[in-house]
C-alpha positions as CSV (number, residue, x, y, z in Angstrom):
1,X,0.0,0.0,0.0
2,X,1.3,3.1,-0.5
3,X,0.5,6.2,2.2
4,X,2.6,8.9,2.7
5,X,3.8,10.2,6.4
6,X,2.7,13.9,6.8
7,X,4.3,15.4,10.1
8,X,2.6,18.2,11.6
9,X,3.8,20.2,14.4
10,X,0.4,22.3,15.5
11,X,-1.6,18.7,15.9
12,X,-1.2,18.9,19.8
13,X,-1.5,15.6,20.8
14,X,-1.0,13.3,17.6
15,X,2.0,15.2,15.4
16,X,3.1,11.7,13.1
17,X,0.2,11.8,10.6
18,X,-0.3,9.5,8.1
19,X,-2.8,9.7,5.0
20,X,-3.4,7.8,2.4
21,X,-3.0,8.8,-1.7
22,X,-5.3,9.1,-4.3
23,X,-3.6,5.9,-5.3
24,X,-4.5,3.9,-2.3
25,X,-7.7,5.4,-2.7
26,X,-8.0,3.8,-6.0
27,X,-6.5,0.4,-4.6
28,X,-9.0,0.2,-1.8
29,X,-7.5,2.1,1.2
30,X,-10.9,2.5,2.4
31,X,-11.3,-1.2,3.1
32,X,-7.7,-2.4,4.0
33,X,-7.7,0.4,6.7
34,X,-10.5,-1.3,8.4
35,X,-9.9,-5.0,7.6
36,X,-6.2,-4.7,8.5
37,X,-4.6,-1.4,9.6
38,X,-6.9,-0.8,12.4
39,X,-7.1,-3.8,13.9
40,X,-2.9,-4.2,13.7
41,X,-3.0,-0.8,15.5
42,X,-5.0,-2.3,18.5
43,X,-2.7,-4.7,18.7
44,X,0.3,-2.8,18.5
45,X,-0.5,0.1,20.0
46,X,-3.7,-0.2,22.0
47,X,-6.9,1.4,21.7
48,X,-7.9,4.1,19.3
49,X,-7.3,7.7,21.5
50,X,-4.3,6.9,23.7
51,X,-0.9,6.9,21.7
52,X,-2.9,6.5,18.3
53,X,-6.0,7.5,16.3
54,X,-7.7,7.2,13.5
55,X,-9.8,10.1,12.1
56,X,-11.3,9.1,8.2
57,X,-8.3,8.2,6.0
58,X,-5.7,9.3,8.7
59,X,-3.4,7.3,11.3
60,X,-2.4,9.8,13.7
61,X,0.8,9.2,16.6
62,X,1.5,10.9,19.3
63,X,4.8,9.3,19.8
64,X,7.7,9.1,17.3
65,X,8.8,5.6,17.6
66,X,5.5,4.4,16.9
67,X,5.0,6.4,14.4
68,X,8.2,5.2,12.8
69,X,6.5,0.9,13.7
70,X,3.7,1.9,11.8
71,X,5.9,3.3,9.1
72,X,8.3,0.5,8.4
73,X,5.2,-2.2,8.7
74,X,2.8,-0.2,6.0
75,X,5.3,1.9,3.9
């Protein structure tokens, strides 16, 4: 899949953003997000709102290191 890591400084509490391209769009981003992305986060990082989040077609971190898991697992 291909997603590309947006960092944002003025996010207060989830900074490490990642959204997904028109591409992945195309390719079903939609669907894999909630068949597999969402449920590897729970796993990895525990529930939606603590260190992670998920807002539409985003992956939001709070913390570098995970953001940089979730990066070298879906990138």
């Amino acid at each position: 899949m291909r997603l590309w890591l947006e960092e944002r400084r003025d996010q207060g509490l989830y900074p490490y953003v990642f959204k997904a391209t028109t591409i992945a769009f195309i390719h079903g981003m939609a669907e894999r997000s909630r068949s597999e992305i969402i449920p590897w986060c729970e796993d990895q990082f525990g529930p939606c709102g603590e260190r992670w989040n998920h807002v539409a077609y985003q992956i939001h971190f709070a913390d570098p290191n995970d953001a940089l898991v979730f990066k070298m697992r879906w990138l």
